[in-house]
C-alpha positions in Angstrom: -1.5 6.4 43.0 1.9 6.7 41.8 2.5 6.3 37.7 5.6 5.5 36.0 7.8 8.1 34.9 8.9 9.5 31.8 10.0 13.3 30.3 9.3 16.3 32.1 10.1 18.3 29.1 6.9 20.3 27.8 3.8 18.7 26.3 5.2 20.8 22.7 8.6 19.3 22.9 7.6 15.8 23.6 5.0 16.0 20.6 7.9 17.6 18.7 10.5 15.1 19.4 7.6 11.7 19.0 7.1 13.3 15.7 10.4 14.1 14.1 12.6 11.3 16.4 10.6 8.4 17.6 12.7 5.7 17.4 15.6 7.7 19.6 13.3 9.2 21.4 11.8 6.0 22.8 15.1 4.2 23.1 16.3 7.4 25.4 13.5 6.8 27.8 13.6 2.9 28.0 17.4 3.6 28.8 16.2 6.2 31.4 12.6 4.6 32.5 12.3 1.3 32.0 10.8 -1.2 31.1 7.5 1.3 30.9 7.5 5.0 30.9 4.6 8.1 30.3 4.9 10.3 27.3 2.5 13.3 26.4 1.4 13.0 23.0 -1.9 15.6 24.0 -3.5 18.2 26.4 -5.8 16.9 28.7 -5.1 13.6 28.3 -2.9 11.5 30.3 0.3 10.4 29.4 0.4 7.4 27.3 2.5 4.5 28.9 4.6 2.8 26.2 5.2 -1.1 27.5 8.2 -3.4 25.8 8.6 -6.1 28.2 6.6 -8.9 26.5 4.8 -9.8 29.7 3.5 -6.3 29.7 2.9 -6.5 26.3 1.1 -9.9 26.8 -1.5 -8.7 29.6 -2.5 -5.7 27.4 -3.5 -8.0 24.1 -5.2 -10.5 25.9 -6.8 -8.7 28.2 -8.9 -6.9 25.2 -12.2 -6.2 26.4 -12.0 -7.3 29.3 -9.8 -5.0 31.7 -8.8 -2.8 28.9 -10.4 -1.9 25.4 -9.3 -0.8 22.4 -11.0 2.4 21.2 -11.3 3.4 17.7 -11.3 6.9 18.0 -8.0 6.9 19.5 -7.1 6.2 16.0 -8.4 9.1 14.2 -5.0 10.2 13.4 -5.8 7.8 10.7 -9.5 9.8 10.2 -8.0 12.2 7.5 -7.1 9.2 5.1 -9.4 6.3 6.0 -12.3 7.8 6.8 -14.6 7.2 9.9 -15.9 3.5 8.7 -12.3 2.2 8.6 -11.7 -1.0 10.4 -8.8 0.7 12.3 -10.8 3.7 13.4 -14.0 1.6 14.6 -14.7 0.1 18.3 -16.6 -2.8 19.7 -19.1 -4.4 18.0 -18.8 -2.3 14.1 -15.1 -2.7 14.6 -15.7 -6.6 14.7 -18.6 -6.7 12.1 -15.8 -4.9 9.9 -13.2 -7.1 10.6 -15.2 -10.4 9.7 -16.2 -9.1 6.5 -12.7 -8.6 5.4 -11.3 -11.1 6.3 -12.3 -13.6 3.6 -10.9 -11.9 0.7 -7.1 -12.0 2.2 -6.9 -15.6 3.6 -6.8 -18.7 2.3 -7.3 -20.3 -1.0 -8.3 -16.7 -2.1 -5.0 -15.0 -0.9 -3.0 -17.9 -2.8 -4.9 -17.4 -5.7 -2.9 -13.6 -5.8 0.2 -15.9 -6.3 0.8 -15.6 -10.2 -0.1 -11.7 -10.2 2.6 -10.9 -7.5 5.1 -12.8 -9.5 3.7 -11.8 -12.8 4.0 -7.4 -11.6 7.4 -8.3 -10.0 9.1 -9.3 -13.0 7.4 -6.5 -14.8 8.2 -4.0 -12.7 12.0 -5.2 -12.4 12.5 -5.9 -16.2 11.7 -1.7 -16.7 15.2 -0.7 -15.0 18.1 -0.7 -17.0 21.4 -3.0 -16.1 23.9 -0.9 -14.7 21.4 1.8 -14.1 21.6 2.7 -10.7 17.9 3.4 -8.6 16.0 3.4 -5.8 14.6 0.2 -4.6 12.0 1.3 -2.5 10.5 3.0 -5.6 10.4 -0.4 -7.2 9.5 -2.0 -4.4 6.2 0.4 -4.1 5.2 0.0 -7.8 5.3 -3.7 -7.0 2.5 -3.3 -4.3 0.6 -0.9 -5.4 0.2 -2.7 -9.0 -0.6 -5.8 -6.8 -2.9 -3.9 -4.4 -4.6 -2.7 -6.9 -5.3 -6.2 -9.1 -6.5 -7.4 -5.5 -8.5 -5.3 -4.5 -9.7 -3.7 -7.8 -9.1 -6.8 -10.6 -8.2 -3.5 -12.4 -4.9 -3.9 -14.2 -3.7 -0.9 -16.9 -7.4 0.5 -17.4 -6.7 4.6 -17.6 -8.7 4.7 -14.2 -5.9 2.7 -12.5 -3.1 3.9 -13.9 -5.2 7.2 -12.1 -5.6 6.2 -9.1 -2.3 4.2 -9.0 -0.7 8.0 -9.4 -2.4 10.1 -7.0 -2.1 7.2 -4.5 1.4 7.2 -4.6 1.7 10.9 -4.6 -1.0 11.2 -1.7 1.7 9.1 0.1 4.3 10.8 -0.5 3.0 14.0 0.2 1.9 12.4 3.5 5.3 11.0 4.7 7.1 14.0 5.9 7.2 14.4 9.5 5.4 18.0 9.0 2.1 16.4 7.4 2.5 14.1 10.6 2.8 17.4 12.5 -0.6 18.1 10.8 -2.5 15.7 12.5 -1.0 16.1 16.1 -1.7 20.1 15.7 -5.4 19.8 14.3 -4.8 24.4 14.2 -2.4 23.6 10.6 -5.2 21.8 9.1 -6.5 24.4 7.7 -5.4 27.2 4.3 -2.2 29.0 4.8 -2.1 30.9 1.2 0.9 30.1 -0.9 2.1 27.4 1.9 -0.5 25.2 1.7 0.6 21.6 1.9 -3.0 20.5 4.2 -4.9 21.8 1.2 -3.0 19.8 -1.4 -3.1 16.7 0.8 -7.0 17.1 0.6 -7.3 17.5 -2.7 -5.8 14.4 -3.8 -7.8 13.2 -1.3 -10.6 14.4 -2.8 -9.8 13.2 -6.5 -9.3 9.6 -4.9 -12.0 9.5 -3.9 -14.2 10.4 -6.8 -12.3 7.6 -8.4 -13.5 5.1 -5.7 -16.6 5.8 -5.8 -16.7 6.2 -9.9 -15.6 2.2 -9.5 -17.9 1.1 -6.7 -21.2 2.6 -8.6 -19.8 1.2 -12.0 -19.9 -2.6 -10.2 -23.8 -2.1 -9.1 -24.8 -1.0 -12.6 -22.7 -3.8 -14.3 -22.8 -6.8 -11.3 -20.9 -9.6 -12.6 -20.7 -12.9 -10.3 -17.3 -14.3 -11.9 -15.3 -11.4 -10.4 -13.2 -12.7 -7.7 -11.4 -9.4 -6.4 -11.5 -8.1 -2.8 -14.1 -5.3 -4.1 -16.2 -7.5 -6.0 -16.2 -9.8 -2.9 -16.8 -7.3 -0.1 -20.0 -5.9 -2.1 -21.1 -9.5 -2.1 -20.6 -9.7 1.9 -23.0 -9.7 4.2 -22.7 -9.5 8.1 -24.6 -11.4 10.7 -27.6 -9.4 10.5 -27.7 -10.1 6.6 -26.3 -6.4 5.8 -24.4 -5.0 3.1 -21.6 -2.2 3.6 -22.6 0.7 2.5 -20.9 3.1 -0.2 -19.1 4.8 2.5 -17.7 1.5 4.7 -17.0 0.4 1.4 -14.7 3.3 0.4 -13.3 3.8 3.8 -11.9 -0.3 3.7 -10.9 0.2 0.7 -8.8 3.1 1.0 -7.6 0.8 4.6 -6.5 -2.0 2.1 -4.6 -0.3 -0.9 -2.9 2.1 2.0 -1.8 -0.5 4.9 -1.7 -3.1 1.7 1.4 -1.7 -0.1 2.7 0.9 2.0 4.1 -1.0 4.4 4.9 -4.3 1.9 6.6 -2.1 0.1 8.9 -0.7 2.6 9.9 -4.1 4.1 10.4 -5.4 0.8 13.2 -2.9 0.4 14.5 -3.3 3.7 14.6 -7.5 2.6 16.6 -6.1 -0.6 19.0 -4.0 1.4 19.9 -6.3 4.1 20.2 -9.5 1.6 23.1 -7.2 0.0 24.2 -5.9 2.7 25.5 -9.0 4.7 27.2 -11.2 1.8 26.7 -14.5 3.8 22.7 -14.2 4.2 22.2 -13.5 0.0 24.5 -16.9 -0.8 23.0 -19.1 1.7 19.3 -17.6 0.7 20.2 -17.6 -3.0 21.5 -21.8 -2.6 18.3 -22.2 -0.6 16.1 -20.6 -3.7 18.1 -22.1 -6.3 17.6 -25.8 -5.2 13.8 -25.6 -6.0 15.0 -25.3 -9.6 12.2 -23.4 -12.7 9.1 -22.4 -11.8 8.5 -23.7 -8.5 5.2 -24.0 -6.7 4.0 -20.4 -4.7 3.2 -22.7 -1.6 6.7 -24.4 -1.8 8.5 -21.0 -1.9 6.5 -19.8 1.1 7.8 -22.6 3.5 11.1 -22.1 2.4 12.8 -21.8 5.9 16.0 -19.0 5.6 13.7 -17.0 3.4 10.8 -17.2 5.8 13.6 -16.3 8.7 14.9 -13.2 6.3 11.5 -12.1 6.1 11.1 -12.5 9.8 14.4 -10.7 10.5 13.4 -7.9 8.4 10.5 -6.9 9.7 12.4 -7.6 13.3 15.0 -5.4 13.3 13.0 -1.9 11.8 9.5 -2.9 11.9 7.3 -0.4 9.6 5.3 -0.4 12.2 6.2 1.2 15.4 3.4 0.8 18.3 0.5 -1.8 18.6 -2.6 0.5 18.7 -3.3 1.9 21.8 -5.5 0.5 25.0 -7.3 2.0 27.6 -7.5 0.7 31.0 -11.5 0.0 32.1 -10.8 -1.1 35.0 -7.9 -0.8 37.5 -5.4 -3.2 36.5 -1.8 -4.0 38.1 0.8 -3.8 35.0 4.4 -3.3 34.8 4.4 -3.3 39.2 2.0 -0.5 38.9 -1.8 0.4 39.8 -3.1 1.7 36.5 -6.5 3.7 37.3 -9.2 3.7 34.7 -8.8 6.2 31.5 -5.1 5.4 31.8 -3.6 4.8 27.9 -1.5 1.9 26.7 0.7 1.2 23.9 3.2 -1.2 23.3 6.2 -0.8 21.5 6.8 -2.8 18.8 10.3 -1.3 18.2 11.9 -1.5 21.3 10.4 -4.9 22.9 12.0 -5.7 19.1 15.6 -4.0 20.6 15.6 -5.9 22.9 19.1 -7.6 23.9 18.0 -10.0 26.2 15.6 -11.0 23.7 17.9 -10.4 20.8 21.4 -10.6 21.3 23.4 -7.7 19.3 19.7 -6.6 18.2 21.2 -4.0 15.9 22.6 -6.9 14.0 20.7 -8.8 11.1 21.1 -12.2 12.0 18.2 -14.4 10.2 19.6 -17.6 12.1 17.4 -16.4 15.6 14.3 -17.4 13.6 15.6 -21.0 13.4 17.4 -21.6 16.6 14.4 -20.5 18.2 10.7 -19.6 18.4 9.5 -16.5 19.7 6.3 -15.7 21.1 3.6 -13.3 19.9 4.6 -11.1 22.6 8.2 -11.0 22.3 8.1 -10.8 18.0 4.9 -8.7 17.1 5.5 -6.5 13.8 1.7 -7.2 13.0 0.3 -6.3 16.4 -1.6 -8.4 18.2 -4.9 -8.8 20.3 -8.2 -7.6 18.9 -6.4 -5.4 16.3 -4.0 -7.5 15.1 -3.1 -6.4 11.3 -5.6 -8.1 9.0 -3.4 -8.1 6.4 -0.4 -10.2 8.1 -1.0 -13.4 5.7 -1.2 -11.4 2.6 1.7 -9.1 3.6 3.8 -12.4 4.1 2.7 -13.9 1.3 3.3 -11.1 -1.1 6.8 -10.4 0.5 8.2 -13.7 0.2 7.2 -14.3 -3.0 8.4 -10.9 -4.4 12.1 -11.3 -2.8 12.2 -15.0 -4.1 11.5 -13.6 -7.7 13.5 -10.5 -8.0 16.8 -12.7 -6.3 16.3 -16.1 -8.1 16.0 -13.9 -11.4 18.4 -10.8 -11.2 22.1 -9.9 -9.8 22.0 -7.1 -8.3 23.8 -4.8 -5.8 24.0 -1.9 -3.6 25.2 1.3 -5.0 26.9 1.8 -1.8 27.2 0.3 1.2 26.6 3.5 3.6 24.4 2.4 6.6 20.7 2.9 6.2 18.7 3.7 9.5 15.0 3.7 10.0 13.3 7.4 10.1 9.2 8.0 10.3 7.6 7.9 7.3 4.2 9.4 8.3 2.1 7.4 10.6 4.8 4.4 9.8 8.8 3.7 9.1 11.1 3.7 6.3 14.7 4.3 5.2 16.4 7.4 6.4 18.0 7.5 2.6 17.4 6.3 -0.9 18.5 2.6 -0.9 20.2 3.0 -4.1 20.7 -1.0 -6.3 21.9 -1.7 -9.8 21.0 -4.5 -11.6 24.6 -6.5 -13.0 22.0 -9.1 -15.4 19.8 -11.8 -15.3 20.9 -14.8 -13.0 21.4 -18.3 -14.3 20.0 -20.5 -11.3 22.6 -22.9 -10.5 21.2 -26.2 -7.9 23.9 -26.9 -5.7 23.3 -29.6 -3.0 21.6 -27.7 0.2 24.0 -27.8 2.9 23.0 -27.6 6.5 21.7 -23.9 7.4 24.1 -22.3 9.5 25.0 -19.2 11.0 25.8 -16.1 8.6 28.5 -14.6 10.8 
């Protein structure tokens, strides 16, 4: 049975290049490959097939449990920093109980409800950087989510124990960004002491500390229950699954970690590829900033989510250098014809995310930030998929949006600012996940007077 192709280069070298080039590294094999192509990511394990056509892509969501699955434990990359009760390293049935229990908390009327904080932490954040001070948006960009993370998922705000946790968090991630702590987890042999060089060590003690702090807030909320609470933490203790079952200390811990990493990580870095690309093509920022200053003071949460160029900024965004690369990885169950090829059982899947994204017959001029696509047209879950898809779609997609839109409205309707520079930025890894290849370096010029102007016809922003 004949598979499709991909490197022949050593099992070491591919591993080498997926960890420290991904992004080239894929784009060299779709040029070479195709449409679908095999990479070796470990020993004794087939190599994984990496999909972007979205046909390919479609068969391999929707076909989730039935001809393929989705197995947890093909995500204990992830293991070291969520824990074995995350929702992203589950399968089957405790991967689903998981899922409906958290998914209350970040939909609906309680995800709206999150509104006035996100606004409220933006123009905090903001106000602490001095005009004509240049610095880095993404670090603004991070204290953003991770204050609004941690009012979420915590309803802590500047108690000592958050502005604790806030730090180690945010040094436990950047400590974990480099593409040698991702090396970490593809060579299991570093994760061990190494005297004087012991970055694997460090890593697990701030682990460590975060955790003690978790768990010093979860047994706090038993002692001292209180039914007004309305925060993810206070909610999820309150869950109970089908069988009438409470998560435990550890599930509790492990989704929690889930939530304030993939819940501000990853906000955080598209919200500072929004801020770059808004500056960076002068066309998009005036037609975004007439569309944001027609809804004159204070306007409604809801009202600035619909708005339709921001919504297709957003969209653009997280189009062009997704933060996330791949859509979790399938195996074949049982023999399935994909891609004009017989797949045998055990055979992995992944799609890519970045390249069906690269696409030019998809996306004309792809490397080009052209918000307009989003409102000539409308593009299927398959052919536009930054938040995965199938049965582990990201369960955070509504608050991610949510948060992102109204941050971006807020920091543009309020401040002028501007790029440092105007030097390219590419995407690099940033561990498991994307993010600038350089400080995106801004300076705020003052606080902008919003001027309604009569909205003209949304056009294109050649």
């Amino acid at each position: 049975m004949q598979l499709p192709k991909g490197p022949q280069t050593p099992l070491f070298i591919q591993v080498l290049r997926w960890v420290f080039s991904p992004m080239s590294f894929m784009e060299e094999c779709a040029q070479r490959y195709g449409d679908i192509f095999g990479i070796r990511l470990a020993k004794d394990v087939p190599p994984i097939l990496f999909l972007s056509n979205p046909k390919d892509i479609q068969q391999i969501l929707t076909n989730d449990t039935n001809q393929l699955e989705a197995p947890g434990e093909w995500n204990d990359l992830f293991k070291p920093l969520l824990g074995s009760y995350s929702v992203i390293t589950l399968s089957g049935e405790e991967h689903q109980r998981q899922r409906q229990l958290l998914m209350p908390p970040i939909h609906g009327e309680r995800m709206r409800g999150y509104g006035q904080v996100i606004t409220d932490v933006t123009e905090k954040v903001i106000n602490q950087y001095q005009i004509d001070q240049p610095f880095n948006i993404r670090s603004a960009t991070q204290a953003i989510t991770l204050r609004v993370i941690m009012q979420a998922v915590f309803g802590l705000h500047d108690s000592p124990r958050a502005k604790k946790l806030q730090h180690l968090l945010s040094e436990l991630l950047e400590k974990g960004s480099s593409p040698l702590s991702v090396a970490f987890l593809y060579f299991p042999a570093l994760q061990r002491d190494f005297g004087p060089i012991n970055l694997w060590g460090e890593q697990m003690r701030l682990q460590q500390q975060v955790d003690e702090l978790i768990y010093q807030e979860i047994q706090e909320r038993q002692e001292n229950p209180d039914s007004l609470r309305t925060d993810i933490l206070s909610l999820l203790m309150d869950a109970k699954d089908a069988e009438g079952q409470s998560m435990t200390d550890v599930e509790l811990r492990d989704e929690l970690m889930t939530l304030l990493i993939a819940g501000h990580e990853t906000t955080a870095t598209a919200l500072a590829w929004a801020m770059y690309w808004v500056h960076k093509v002068p066309a998009v920022k005036e037609k975004l900033l007439q569309e944001l200053d027609n809804l004159g003071d204070n306007p409604d949460s809801n009202t600035i989510f619909k708005l339709p160029y921001l919504s297709a900024v957003c969209s653009e965004t997280l189009r062009i250098y997704p933060v996330a690369m791949l859509t979790f990885a399938r195996r074949v169950k049982t023999t399935i014809s994909l891609g004009g090829y017989e797949l045998p059982p055990g055979t992995p899947v992944i799609g890519s995310i970045y390249l069906t994204h690269q696409r030019e017959d998809l996306y004309p001029q792809p490397k080009k930030f052209k918000p307009e696509r989003f409102l000539e047209k409308q593009f299927s879950p398959y052919e536009y998929l930054p938040f995965g898809g199938g049965a582990r779609r990201c369960l955070g997609l509504a608050f991610a949006q949510w948060e992102m839109k109204l941050a971006l409205a807020k920091i543009l309707s309020s401040y002028e600012l501007e790029l440092v520079n105007r030097r390219e930025v590419r995407p690099k890894r940033r561990g498991l996940v994307t993010g600038p290849d350089h400080p995106i370096e801004m300076v705020i010029k003052g606080k902008r007077q919003i001027k309604p102007r009569s909205l003209e016809r949304v056009g294109s922003a050649e």
